[in-house]
C-alpha positions in Angstrom: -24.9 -18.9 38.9 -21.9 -19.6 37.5 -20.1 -21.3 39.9 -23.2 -23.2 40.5 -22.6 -24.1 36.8 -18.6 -24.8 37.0 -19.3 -27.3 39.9 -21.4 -29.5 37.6 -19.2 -29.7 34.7 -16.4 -32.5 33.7 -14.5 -29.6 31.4 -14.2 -26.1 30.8 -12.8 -25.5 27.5 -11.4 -21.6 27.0 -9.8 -19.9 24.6 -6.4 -18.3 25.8 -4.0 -18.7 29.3 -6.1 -14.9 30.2 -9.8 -17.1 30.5 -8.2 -19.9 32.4 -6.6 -18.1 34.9 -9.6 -16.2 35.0 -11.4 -19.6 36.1 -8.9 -21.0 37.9 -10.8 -20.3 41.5 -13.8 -21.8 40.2 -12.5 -25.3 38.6 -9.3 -27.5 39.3 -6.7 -27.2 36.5 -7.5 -31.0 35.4 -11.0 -29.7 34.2 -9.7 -26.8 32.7 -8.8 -27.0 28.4 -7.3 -24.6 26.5 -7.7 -24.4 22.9 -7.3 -21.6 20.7 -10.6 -20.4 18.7 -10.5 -21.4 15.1 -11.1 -19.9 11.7 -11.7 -20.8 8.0 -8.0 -20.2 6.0 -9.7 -20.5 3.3 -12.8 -17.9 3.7 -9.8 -15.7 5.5 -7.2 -16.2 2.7 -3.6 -14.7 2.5 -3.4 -11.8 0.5 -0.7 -9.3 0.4 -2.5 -6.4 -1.6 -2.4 -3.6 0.5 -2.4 0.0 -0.4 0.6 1.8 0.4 0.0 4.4 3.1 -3.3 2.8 4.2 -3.9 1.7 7.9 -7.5 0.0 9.0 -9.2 -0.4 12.3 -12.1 -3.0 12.3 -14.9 -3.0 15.2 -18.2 -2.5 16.5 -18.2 1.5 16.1 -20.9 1.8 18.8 -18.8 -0.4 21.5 -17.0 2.1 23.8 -13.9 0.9 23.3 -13.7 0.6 20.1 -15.0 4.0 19.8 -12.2 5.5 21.9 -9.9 3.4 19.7 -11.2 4.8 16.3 -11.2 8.4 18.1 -7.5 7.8 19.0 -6.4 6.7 15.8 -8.2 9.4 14.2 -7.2 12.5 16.5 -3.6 11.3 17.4 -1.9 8.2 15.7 -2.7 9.3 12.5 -1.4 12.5 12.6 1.6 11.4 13.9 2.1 8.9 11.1 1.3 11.4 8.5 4.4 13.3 9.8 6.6 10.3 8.8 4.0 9.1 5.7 2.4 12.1 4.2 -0.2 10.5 3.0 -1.3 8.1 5.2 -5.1 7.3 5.5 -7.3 5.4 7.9 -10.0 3.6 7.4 -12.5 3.1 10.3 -14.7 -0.3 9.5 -17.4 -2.2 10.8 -20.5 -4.1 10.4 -23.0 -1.8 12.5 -24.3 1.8 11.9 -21.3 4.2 12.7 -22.9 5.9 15.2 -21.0 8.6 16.5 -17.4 7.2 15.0 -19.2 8.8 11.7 -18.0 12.5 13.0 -14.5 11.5 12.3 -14.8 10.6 8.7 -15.0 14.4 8.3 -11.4 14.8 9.4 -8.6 15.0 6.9 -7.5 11.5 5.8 -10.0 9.6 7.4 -12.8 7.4 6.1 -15.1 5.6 8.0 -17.3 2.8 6.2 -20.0 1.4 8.3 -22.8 -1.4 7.4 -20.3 -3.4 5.4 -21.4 -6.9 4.7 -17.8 -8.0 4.7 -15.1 -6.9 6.7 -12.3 -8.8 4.5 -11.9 -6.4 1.8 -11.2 -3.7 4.2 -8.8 -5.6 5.6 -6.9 -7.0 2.7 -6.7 -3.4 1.3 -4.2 -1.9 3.7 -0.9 -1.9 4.8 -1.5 -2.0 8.4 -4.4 -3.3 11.0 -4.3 -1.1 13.7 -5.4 -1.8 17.6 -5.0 0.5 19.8 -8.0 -0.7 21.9 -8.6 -2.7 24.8 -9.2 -6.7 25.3 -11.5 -9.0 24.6 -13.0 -12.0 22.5 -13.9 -9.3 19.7 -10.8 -7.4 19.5 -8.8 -11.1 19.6 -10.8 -12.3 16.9 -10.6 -9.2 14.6 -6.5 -9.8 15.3 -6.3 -13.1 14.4 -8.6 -12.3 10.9 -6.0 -9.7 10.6 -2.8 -12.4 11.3 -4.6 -14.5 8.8 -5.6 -12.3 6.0 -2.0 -11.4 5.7 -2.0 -7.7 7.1 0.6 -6.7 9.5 -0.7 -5.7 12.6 0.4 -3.2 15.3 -1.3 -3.7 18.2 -1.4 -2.6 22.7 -0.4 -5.3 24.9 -4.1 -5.4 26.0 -5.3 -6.7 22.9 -2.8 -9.3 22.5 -4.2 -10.3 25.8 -5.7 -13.2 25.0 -3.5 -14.8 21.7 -0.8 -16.8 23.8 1.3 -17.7 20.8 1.6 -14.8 19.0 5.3 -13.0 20.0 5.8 -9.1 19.7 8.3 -8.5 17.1 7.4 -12.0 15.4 4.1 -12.2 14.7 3.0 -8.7 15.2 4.4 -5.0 16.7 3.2 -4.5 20.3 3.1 -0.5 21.3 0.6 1.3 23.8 0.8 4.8 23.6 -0.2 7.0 20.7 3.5 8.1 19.7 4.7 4.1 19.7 1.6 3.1 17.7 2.5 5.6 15.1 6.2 4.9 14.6 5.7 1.3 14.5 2.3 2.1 11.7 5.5 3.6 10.2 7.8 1.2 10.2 5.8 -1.3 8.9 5.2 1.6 6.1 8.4 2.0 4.9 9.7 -1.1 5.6 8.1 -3.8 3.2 10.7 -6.4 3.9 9.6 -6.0 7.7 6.0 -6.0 7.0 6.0 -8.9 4.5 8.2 -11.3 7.4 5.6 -10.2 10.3 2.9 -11.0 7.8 4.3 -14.4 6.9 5.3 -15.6 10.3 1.6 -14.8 11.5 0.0 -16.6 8.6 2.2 -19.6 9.4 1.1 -19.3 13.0 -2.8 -18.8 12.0 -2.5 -22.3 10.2 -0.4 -24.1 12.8 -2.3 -23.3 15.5 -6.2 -22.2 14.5 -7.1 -24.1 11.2 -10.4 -26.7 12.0 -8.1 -29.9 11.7 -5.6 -28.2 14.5 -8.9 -27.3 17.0 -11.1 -30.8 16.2 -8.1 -32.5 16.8 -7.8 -30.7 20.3 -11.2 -31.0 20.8 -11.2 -34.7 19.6 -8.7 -35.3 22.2 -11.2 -33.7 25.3 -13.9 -36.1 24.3 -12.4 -39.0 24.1 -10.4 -38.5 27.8 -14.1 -37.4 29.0 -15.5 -40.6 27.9 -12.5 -42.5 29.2 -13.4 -41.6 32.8 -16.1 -43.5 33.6 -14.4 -46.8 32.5 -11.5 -45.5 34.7 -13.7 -44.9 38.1 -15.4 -48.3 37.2 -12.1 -50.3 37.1 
């Protein structure tokens, strides 16, 4: 159905270089627009108020990859970061029931806070956003809340997937395996100077690139070469 669906269409419009490559045997590249998702700076304000020590992971706790990615920052990056931090927590958050990511609230340093109405304060209140997991329009959104919000994030190479502009050691720290993840959650931990430039840099980025006037003016610019094509095949 959906190349039924392509074949019908004047433009595609997709979120990241990932999605359009994706389509790219299903529509020429002329029909094909790429524009960056947006979100509210204001609602997602920058705040620098995170406690010391404190790393979060945000997701849907009953998405399997997200599970596996609370279970491995639970069972093996946070006890590798609590060998360099002592005191390190993790806080597991989300918006649906916990399911089973609940079981690891019972291990030490971990707290796992499901139901929340409002993922922001969660957010805002550490030191570090975490993403260990895999790709996807979820996991890029809950990044770029992160980039905005003003927490530094460490994050796998799969879940940068799909945010073309943001550069490893930049915006954010890229690492993959559980070792990596936790020096770099460590790193960011002891070095505030390091933290507070990755923070800034991704802020800048968020309202460069994702603010509403940045994607309607993108947007603008696909409707108005869309309407300009019928005048063009009638002259």
């Amino acid at each position: 159905w959906a190349r039924d669906w392509f074949g019908g269409v004047s433009a595609c419009v997709v979120d990241s270089e990932h999605d359009r490559r994706a389509l790219a045997d299903h529509l020429p590249s002329e029909r094909l627009e790429v524009i960056a998702g947006g979100i509210d700076t204001e609602r997602y304000a920058y705040r620098r108020i995170g406690e010391p020590g404190r790393l979060v992971f945000t997701g849907n706790l009953g998405a399997p990859s997200d599970l596996e990615a609370a279970q491995r920052l639970a069972t093996s990056i946070l006890p590798r970061v609590r060998r360099r931090v002592a005191r390190a927590q993790l806080v597991i958050a989300g918006t649906d029931t916990a399911g089973r990511a609940r079981e690891l609230g019972r291990l030490e340093g971990v707290r796992v806070d499901a139901r929340l109405g409002d993922l922001r304060p969660s957010v805002w209140g550490a030191a570090v956003y975490v993403s260990p997991a895999a790709g996807g329009s979820d996991r890029t959104a809950r990044i770029v809340e992160s980039l905005a919000l003003g927490t530094p994030v460490v994050a796998s190479a799969a879940s940068l997937s799909r945010l073309d502009a943001v550069e490893p050691g930049h915006h954010v720290l890229a690492a993959d395996g559980d070792a990596d993840v936790a020096d770099a959650v460590a790193l960011l931990m002891r070095e505030p100077v390091v933290a507070s430039t990755l923070a800034r840099n991704a802020r800048a980025l968020v309202e460069r690139a994702r603010g509403w006037r940045t994607v309607t003016q993108r947007y603008e610019a696909v409707y108005r070469r869309l309407g300009e094509r019928p005048l063009e095949r009638a002259a």
